[in-house]
Backbone and ligand atoms as CSV (ligand in chain L), in Angstrom:
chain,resi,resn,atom,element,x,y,z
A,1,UNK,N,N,-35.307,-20.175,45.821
A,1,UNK,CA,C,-34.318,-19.241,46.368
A,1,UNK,C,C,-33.029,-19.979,46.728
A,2,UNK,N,N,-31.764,-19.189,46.727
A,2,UNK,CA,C,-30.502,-19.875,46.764
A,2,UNK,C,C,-30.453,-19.422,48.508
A,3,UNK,N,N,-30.083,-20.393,49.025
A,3,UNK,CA,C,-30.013,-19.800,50.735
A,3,UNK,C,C,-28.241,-19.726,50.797
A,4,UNK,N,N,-28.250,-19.736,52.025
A,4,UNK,CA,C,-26.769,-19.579,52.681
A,4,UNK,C,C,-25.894,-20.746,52.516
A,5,UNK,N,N,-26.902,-22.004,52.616
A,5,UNK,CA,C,-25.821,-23.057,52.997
A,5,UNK,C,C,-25.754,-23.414,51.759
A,6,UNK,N,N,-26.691,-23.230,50.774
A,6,UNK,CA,C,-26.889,-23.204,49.312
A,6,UNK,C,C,-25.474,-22.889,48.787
A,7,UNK,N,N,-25.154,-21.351,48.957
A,7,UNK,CA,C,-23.940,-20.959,48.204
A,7,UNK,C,C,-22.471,-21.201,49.025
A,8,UNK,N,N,-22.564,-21.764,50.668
A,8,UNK,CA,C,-21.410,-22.465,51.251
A,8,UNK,C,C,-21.529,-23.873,50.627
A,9,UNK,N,N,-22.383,-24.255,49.994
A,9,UNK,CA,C,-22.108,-26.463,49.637
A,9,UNK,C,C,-21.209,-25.718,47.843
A,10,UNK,N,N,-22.230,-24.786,47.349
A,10,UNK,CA,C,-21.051,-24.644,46.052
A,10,UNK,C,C,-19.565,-23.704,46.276
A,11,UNK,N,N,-19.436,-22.876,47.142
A,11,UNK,CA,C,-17.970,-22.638,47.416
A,11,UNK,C,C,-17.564,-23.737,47.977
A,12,UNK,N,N,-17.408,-24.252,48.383
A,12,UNK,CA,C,-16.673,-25.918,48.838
A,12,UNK,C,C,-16.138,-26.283,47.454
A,13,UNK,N,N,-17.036,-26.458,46.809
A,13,UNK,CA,C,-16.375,-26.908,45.365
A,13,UNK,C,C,-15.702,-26.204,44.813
A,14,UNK,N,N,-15.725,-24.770,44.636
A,14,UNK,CA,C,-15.162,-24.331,44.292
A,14,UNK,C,C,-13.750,-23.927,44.771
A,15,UNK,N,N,-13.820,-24.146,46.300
A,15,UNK,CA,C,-12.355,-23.909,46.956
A,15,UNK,C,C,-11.534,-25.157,46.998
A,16,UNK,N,N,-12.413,-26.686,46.176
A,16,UNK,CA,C,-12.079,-27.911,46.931
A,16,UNK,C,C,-10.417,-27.834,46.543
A,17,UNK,N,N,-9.916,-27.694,45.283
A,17,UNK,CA,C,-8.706,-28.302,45.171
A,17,UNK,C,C,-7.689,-27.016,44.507
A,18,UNK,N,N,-7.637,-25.926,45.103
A,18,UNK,CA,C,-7.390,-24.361,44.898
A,18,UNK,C,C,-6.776,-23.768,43.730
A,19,UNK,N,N,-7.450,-24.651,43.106
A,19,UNK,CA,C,-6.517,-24.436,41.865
A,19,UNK,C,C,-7.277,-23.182,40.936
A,20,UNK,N,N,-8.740,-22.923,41.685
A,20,UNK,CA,C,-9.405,-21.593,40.906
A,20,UNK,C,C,-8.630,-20.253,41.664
A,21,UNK,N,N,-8.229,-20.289,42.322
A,21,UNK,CA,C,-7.820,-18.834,43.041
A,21,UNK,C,C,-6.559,-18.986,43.483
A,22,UNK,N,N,-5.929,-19.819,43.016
A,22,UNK,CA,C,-4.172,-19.904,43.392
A,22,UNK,C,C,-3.736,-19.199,42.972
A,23,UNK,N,N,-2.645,-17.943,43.764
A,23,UNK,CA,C,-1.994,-17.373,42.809
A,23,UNK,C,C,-2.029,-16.029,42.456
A,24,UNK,N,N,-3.771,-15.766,42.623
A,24,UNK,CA,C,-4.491,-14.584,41.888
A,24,UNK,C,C,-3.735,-13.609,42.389
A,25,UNK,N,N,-3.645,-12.231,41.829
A,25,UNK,CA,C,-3.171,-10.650,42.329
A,25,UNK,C,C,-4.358,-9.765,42.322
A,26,UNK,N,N,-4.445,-8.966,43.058
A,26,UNK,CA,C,-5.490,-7.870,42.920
A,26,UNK,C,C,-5.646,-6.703,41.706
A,27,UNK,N,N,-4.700,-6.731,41.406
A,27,UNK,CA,C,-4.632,-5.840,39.844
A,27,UNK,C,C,-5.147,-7.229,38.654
A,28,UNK,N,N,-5.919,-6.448,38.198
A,28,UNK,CA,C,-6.496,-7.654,37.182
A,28,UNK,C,C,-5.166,-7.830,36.134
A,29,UNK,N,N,-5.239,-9.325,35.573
A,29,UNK,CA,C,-4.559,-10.276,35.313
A,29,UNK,C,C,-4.537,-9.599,33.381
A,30,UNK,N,N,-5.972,-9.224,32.872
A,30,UNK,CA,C,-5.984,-8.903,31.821
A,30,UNK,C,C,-5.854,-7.182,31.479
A,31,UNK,N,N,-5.369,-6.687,32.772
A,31,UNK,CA,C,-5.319,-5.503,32.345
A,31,UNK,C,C,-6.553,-4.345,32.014
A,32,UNK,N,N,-8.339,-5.606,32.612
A,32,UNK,CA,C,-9.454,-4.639,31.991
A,32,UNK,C,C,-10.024,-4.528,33.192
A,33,UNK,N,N,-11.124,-3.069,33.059
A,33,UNK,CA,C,-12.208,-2.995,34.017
A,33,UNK,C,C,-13.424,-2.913,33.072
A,34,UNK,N,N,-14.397,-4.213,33.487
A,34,UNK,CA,C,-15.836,-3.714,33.046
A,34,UNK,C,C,-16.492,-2.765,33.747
A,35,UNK,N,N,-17.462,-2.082,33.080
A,35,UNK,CA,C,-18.646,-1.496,33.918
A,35,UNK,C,C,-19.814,-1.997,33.006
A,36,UNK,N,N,-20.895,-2.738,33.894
A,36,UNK,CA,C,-21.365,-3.196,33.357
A,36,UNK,C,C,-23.051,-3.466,34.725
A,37,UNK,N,N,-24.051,-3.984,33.590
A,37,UNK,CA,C,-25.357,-3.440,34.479
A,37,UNK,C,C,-25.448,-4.545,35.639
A,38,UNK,N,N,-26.400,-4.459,36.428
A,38,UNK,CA,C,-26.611,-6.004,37.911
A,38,UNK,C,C,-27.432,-6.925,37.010
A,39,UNK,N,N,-27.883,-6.638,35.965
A,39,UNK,CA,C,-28.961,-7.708,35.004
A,39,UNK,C,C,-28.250,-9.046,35.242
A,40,UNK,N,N,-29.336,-9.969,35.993
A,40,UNK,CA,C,-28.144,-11.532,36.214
A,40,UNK,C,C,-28.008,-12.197,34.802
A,41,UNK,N,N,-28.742,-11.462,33.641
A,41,UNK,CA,C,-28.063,-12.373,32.432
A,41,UNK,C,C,-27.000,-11.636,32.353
A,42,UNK,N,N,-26.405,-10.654,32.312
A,42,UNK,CA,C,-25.648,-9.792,31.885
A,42,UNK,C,C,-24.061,-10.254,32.690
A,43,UNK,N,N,-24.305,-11.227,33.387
A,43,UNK,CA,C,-22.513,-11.206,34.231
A,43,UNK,C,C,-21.332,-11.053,33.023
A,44,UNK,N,N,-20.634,-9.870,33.326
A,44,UNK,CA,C,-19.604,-9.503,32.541
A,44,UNK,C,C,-18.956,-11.024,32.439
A,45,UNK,N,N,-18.172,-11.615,33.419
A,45,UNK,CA,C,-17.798,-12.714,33.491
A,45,UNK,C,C,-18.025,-13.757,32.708
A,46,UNK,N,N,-19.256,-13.795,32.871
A,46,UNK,CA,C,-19.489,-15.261,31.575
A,46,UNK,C,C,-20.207,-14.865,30.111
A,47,UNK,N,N,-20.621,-13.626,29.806
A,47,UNK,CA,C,-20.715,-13.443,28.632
A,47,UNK,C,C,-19.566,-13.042,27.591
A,48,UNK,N,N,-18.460,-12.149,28.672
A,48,UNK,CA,C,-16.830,-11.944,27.949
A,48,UNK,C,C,-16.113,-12.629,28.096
A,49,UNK,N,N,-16.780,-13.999,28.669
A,49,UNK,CA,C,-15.282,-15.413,28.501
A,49,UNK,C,C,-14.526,-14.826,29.382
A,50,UNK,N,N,-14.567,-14.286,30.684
A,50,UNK,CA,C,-13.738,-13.324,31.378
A,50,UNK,C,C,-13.096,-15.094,32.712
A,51,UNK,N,N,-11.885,-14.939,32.837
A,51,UNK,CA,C,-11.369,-15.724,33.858
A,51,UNK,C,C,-11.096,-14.959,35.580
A,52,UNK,N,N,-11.326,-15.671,36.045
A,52,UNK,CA,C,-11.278,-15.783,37.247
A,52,UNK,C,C,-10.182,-14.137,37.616
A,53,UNK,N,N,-9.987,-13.297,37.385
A,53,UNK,CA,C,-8.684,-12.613,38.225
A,53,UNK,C,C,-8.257,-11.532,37.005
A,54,UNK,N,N,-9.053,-11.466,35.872
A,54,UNK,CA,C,-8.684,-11.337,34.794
A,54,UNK,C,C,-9.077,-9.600,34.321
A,55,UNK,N,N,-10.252,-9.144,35.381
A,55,UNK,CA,C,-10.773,-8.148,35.095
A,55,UNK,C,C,-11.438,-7.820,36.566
A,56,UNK,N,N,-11.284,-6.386,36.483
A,56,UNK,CA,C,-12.291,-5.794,37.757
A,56,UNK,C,C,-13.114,-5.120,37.020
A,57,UNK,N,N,-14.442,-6.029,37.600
A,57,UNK,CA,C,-16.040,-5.059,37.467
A,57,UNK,C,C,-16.903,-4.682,38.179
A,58,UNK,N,N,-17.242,-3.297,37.656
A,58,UNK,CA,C,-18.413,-2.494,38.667
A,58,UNK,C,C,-19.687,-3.018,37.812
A,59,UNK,N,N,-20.496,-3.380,38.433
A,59,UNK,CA,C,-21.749,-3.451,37.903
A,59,UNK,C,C,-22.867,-2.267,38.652
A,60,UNK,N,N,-23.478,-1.809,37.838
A,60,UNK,CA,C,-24.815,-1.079,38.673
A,60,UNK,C,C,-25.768,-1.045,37.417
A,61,UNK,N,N,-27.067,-0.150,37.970
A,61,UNK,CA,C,-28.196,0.107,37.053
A,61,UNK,C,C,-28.017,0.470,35.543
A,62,UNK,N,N,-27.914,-0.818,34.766
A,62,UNK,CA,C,-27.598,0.308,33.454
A,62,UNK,C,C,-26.208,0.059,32.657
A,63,UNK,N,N,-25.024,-0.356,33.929
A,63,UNK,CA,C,-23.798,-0.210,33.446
A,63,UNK,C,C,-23.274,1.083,32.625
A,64,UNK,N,N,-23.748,2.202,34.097
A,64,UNK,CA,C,-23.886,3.618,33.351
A,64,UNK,C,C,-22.476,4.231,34.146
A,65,UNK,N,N,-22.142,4.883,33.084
A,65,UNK,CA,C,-21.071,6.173,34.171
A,65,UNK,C,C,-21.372,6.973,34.585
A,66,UNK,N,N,-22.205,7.124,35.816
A,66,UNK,CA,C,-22.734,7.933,36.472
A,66,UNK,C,C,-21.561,8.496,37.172
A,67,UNK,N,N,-21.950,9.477,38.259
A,67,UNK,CA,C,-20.673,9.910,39.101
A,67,UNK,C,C,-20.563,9.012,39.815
A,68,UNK,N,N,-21.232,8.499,40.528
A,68,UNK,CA,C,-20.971,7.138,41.601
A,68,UNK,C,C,-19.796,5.744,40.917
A,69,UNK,N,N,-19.944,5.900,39.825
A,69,UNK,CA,C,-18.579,5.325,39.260
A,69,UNK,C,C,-17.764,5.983,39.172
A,70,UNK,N,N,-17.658,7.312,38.836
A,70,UNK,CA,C,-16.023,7.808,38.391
A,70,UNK,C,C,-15.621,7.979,39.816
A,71,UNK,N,N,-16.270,7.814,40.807
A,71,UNK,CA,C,-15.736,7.718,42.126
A,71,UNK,C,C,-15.334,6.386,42.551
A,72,UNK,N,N,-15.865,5.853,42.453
A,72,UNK,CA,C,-15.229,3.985,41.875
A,72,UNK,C,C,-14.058,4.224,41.555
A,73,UNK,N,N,-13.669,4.522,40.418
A,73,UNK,CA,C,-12.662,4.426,39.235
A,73,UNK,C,C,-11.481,5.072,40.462
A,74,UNK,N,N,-12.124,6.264,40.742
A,74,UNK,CA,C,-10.995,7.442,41.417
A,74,UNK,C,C,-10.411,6.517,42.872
A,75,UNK,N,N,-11.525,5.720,43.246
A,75,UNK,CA,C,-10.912,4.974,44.475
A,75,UNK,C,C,-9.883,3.882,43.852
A,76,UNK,N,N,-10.335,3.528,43.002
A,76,UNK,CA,C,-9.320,1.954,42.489
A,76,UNK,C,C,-8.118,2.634,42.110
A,77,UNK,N,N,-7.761,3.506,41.227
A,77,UNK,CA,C,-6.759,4.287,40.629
A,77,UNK,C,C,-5.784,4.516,42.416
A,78,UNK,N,N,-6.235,4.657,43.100
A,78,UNK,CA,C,-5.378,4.956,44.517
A,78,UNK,C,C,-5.201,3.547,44.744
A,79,UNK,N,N,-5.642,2.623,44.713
A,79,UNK,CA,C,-5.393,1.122,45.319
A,79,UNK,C,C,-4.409,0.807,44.125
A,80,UNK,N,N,-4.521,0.721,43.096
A,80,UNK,CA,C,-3.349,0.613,41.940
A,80,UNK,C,C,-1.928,1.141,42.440
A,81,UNK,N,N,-2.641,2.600,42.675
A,81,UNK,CA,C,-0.756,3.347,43.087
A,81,UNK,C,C,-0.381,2.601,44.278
A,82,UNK,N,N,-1.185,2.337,45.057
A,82,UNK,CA,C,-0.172,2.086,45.887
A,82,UNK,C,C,-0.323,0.636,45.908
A,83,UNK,N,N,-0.641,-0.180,45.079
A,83,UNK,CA,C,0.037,-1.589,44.917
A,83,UNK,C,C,0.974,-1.755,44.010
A,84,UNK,N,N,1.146,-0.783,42.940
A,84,UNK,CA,C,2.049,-0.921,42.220
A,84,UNK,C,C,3.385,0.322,42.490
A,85,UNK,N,N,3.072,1.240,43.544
A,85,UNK,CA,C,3.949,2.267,43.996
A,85,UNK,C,C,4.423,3.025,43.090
A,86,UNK,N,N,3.116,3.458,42.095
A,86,UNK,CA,C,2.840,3.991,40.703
A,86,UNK,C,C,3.483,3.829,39.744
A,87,UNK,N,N,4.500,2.240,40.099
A,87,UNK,CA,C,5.123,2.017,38.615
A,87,UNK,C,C,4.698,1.164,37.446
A,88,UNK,N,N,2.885,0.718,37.233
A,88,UNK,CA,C,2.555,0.133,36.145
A,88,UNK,C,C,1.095,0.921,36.433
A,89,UNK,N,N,0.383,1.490,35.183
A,89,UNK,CA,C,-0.996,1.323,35.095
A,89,UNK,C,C,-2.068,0.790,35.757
A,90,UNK,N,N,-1.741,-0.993,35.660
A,90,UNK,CA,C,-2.622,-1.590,35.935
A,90,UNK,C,C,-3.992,-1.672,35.426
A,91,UNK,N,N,-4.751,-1.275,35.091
A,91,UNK,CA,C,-5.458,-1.357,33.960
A,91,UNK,C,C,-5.507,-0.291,33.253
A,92,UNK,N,N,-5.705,-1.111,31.537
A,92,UNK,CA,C,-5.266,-0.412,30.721
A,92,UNK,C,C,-6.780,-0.391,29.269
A,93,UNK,N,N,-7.504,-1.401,30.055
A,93,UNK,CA,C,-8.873,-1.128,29.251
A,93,UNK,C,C,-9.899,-0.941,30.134
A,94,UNK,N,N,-10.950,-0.116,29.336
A,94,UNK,CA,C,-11.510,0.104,30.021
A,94,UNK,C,C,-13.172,-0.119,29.219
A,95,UNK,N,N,-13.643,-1.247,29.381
A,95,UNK,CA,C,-15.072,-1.614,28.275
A,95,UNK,C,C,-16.465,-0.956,28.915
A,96,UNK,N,N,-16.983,-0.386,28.688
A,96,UNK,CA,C,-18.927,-0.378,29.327
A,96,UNK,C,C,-19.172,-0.885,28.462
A,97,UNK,N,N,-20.149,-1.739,29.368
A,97,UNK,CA,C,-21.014,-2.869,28.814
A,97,UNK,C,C,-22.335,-2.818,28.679
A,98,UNK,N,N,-23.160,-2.261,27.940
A,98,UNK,CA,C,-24.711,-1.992,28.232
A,98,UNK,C,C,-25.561,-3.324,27.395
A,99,UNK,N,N,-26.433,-3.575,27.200
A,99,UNK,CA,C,-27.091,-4.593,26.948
A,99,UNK,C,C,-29.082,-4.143,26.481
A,100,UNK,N,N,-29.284,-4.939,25.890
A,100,UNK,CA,C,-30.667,-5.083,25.360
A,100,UNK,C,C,-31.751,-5.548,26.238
A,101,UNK,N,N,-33.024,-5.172,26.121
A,101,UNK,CA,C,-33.818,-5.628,27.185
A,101,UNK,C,C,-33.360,-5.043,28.647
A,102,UNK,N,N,-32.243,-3.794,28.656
A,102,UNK,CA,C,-32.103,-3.533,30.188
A,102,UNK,C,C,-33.643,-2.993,30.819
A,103,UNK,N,N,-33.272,-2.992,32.325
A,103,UNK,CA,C,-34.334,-2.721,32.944
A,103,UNK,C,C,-34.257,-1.421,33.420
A,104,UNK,N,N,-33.017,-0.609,33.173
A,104,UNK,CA,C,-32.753,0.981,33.181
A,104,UNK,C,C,-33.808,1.743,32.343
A,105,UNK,N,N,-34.757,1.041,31.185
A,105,UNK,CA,C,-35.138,1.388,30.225
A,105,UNK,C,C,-36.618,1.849,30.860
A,106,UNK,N,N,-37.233,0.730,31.807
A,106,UNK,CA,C,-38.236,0.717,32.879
A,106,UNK,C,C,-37.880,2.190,33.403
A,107,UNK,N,N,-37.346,2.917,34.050
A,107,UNK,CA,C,-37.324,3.773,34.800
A,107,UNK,C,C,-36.735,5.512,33.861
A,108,UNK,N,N,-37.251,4.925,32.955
A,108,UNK,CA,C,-37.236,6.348,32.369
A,108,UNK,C,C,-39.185,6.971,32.884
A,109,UNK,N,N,-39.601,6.336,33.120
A,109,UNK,CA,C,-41.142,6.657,33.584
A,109,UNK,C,C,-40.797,7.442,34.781
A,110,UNK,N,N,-39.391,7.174,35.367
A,110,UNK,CA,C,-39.380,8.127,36.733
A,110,UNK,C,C,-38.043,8.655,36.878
A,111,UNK,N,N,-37.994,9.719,35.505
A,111,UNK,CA,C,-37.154,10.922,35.535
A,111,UNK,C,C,-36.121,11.237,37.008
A,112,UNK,N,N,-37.248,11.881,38.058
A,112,UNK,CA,C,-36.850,12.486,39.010
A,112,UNK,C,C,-35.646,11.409,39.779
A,113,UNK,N,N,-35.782,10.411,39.495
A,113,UNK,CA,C,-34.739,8.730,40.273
A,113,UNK,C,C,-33.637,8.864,39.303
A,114,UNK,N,N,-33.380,8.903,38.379
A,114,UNK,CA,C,-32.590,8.996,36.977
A,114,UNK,C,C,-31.766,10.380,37.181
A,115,UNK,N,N,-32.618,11.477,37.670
A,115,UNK,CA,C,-31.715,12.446,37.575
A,115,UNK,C,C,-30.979,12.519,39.161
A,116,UNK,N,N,-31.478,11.734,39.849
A,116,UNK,CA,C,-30.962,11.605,41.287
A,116,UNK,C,C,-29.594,10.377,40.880
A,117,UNK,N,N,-29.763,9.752,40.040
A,117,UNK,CA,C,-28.505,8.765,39.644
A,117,UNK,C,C,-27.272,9.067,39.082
A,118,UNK,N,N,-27.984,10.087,37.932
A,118,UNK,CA,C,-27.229,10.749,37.228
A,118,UNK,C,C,-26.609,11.931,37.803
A,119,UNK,N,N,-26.832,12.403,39.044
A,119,UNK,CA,C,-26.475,13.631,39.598
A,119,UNK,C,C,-26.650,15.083,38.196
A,120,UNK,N,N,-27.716,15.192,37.641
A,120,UNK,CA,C,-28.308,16.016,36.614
A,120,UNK,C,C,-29.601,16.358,36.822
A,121,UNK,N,N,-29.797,17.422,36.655
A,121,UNK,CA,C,-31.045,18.380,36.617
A,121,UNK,C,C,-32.276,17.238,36.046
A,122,UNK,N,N,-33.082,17.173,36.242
A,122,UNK,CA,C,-34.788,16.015,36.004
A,122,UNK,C,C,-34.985,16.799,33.920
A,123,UNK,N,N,-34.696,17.739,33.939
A,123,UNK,CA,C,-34.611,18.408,32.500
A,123,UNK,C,C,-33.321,17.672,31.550
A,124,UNK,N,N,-32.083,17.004,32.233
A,124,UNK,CA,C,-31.490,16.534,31.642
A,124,UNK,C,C,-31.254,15.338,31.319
A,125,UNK,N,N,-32.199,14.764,32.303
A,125,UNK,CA,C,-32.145,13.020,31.826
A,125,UNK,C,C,-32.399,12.125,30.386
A,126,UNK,N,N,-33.434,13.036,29.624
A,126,UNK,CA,C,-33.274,12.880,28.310
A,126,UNK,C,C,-32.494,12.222,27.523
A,127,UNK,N,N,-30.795,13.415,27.708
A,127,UNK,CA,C,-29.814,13.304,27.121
A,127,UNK,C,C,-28.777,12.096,27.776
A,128,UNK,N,N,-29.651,11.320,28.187
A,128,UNK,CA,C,-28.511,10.616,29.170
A,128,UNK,C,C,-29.268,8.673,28.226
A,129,UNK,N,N,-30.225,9.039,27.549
A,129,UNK,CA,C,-30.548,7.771,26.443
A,129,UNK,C,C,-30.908,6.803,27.059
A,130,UNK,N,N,-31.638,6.637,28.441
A,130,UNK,CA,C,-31.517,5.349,29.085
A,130,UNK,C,C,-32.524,4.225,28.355
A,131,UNK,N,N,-32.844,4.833,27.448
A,131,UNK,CA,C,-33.608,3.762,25.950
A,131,UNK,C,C,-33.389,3.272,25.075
A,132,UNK,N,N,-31.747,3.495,25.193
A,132,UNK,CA,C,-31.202,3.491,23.795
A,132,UNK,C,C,-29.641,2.928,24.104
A,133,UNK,N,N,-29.310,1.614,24.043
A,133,UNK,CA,C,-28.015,1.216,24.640
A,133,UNK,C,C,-26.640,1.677,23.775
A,134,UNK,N,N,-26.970,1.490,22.377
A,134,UNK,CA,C,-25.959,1.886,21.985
A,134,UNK,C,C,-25.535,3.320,21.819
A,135,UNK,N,N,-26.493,4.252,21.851
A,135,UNK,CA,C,-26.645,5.807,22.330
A,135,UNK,C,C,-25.670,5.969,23.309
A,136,UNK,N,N,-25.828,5.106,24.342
A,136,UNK,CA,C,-26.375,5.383,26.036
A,136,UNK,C,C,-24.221,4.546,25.901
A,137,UNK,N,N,-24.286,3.546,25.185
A,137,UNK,CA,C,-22.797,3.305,25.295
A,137,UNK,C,C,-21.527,4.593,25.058
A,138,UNK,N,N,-22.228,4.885,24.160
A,138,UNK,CA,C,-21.107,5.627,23.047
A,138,UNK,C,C,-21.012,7.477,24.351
A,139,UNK,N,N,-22.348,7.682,24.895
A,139,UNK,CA,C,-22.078,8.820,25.791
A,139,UNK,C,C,-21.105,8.365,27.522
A,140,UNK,N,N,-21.521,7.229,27.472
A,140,UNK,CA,C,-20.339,6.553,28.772
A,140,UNK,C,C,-18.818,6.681,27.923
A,141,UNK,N,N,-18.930,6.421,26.955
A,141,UNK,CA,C,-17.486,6.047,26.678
A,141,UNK,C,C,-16.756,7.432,26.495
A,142,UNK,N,N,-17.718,8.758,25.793
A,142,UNK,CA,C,-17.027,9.984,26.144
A,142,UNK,C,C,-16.440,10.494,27.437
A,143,UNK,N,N,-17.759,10.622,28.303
A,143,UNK,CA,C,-17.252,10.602,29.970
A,143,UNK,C,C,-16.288,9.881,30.136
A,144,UNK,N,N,-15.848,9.140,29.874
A,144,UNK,CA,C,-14.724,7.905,30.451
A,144,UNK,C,C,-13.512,8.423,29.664
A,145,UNK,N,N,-13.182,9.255,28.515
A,145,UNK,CA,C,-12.731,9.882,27.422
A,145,UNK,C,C,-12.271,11.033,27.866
A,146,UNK,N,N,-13.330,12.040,28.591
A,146,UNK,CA,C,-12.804,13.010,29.994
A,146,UNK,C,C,-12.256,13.194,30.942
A,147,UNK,N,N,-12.522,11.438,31.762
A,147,UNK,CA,C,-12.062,11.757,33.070
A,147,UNK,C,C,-10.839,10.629,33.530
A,148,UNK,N,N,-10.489,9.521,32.375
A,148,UNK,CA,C,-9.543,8.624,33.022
A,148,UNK,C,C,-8.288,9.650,32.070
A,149,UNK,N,N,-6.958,9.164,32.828
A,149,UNK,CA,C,-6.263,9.299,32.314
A,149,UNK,C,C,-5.449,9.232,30.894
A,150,UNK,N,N,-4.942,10.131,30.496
A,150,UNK,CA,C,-3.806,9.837,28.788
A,150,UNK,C,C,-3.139,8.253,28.745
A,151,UNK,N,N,-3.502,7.783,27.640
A,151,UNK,CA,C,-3.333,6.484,27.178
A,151,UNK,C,C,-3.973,5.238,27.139
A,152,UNK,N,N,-4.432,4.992,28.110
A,152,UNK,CA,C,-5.224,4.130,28.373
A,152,UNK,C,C,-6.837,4.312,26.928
A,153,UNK,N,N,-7.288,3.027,26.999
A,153,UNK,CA,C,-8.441,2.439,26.221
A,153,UNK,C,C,-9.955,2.301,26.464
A,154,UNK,N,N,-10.601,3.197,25.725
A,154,UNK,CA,C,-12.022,2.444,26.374
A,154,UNK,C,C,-12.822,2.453,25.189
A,155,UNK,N,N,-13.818,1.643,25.473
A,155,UNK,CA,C,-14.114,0.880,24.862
A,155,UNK,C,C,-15.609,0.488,24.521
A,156,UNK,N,N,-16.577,0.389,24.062
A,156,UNK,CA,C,-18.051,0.595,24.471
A,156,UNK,C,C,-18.891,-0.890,23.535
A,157,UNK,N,N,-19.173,-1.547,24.641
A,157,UNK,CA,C,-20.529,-2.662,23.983
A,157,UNK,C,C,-21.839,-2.981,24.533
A,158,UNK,N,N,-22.377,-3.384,23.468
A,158,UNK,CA,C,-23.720,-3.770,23.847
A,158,UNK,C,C,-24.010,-5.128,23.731
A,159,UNK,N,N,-24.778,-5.747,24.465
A,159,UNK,CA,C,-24.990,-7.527,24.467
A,159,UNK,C,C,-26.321,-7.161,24.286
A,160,UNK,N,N,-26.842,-8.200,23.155
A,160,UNK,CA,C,-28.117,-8.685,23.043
A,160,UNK,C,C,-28.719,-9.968,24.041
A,161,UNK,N,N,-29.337,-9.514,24.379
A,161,UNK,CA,C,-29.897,-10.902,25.187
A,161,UNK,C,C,-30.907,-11.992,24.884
A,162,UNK,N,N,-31.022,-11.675,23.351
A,162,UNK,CA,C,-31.373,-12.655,22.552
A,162,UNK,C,C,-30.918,-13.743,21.899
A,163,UNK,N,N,-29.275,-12.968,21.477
A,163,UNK,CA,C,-28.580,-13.662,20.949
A,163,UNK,C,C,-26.902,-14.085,21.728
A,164,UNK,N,N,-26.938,-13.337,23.058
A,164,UNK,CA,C,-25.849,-13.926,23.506
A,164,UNK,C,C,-24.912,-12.916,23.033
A,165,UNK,N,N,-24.437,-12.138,21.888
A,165,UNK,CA,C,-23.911,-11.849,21.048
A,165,UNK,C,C,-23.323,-10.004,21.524
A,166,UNK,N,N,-22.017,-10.029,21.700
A,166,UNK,CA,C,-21.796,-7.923,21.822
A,166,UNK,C,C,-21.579,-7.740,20.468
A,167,UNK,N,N,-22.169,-6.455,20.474
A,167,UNK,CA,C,-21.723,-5.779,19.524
A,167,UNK,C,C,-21.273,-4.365,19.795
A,168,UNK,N,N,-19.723,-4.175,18.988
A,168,UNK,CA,C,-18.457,-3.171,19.616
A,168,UNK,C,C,-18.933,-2.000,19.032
A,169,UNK,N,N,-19.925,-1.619,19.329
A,169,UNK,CA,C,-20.103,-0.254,19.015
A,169,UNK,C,C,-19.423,0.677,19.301
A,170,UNK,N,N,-18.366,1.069,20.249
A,170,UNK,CA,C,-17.341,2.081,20.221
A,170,UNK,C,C,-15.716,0.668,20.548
A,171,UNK,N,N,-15.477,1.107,18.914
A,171,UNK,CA,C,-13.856,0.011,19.333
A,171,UNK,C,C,-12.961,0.975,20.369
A,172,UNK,N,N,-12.118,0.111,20.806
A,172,UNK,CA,C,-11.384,1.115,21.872
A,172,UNK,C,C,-10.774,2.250,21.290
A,173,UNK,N,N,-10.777,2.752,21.830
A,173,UNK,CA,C,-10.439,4.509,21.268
A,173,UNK,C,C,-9.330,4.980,22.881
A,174,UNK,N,N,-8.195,5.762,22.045
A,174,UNK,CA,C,-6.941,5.958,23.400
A,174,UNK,C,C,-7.466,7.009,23.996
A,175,UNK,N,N,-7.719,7.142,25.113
A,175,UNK,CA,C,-7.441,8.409,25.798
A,175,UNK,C,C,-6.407,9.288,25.317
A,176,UNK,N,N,-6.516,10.449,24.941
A,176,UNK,CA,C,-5.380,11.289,24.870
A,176,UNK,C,C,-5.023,12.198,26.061
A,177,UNK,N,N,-3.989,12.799,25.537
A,177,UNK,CA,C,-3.074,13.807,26.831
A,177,UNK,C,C,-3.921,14.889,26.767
L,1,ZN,ZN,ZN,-29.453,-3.854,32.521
């Protein structure tokens, strides 16, 4: 187990000579937000070569767009306006990240939790693919297609966790007006 003083001896290093967090802004640096699952192979971060400041990610069960994200999204979109005093975007991609071997896949055995996640009827969880990542990508990326704003990008992948490897099963596609 990693204890406390465990992860204060490696922030030391990491704060030793500030050159990892000098600088940073709160609007990501690359313009992206992952959503992406808590699977600890899965850190958006080091499987997308992602830098330090470069991207804001939600991770949860699945790396699903449930409503509990588009309420995410709806809170950050207010921290944007008013850091940018609604004169830039601020992010302008938008990737879900689903992956192979998830453990979302485990809990299709218990519907009634799934449809409590999904905020959907226990009859509709079905349609929500939690067996099927690249399914299960391509229906996040519609929702996300609905509810973010005209222009902006999203985007849909899946990581194998065999091979390390995404594959872009939905290339970014624009939001329209
Ligand atoms: Zn997962």
């Amino acid at each position: 187990m990693i204890d406390a003083e465990e992860l204060a001896a490696r922030n030391a290093g990491f704060a030793a000579d500030g050159r990892a967090f000098a600088g940073l802004k709160l609007m990501p640096s690359g313009g992206l937000t992952v959503i992406g699952c808590v699977d600890p192979r899965v850190d958006p971060c080091d499987v997308l070569g992602l830098e330090l400041g470069e991207a804001a990610v939600i991770r949860n069960v699945g790396g699903r767009v449930a409503p509990e994200t588009l309420r995410t999204l709806g809170l950050l979109s207010k921290v944007t306006q008013s850091r940018t005093g609604g004169a830039g975007p601020g992010v302008t991609h938008y990737a879900v990240l689903h992956h192979t071997d998830c453990g979302i896949t485990d809990l299709a055995a218990f519907p009634e939790l799934l449809a409590e996640y999904f905020e959907v009827p226990v009859g509709d969880v079905d349609g929500k693919a939690v067996i099927d990542p690249a399914a299960a990508v391509r229906l996040d990326v519609e929702i996300l297609k609905q509810k973010l704003r005209p222009g902006v990008f999203v985007s849909g992948l899946v990581y194998d966790v065999a091979t390390g490897l995404i594959d872009v099963v939905v290339p970014p596609v624009r939001v329209d007006a």
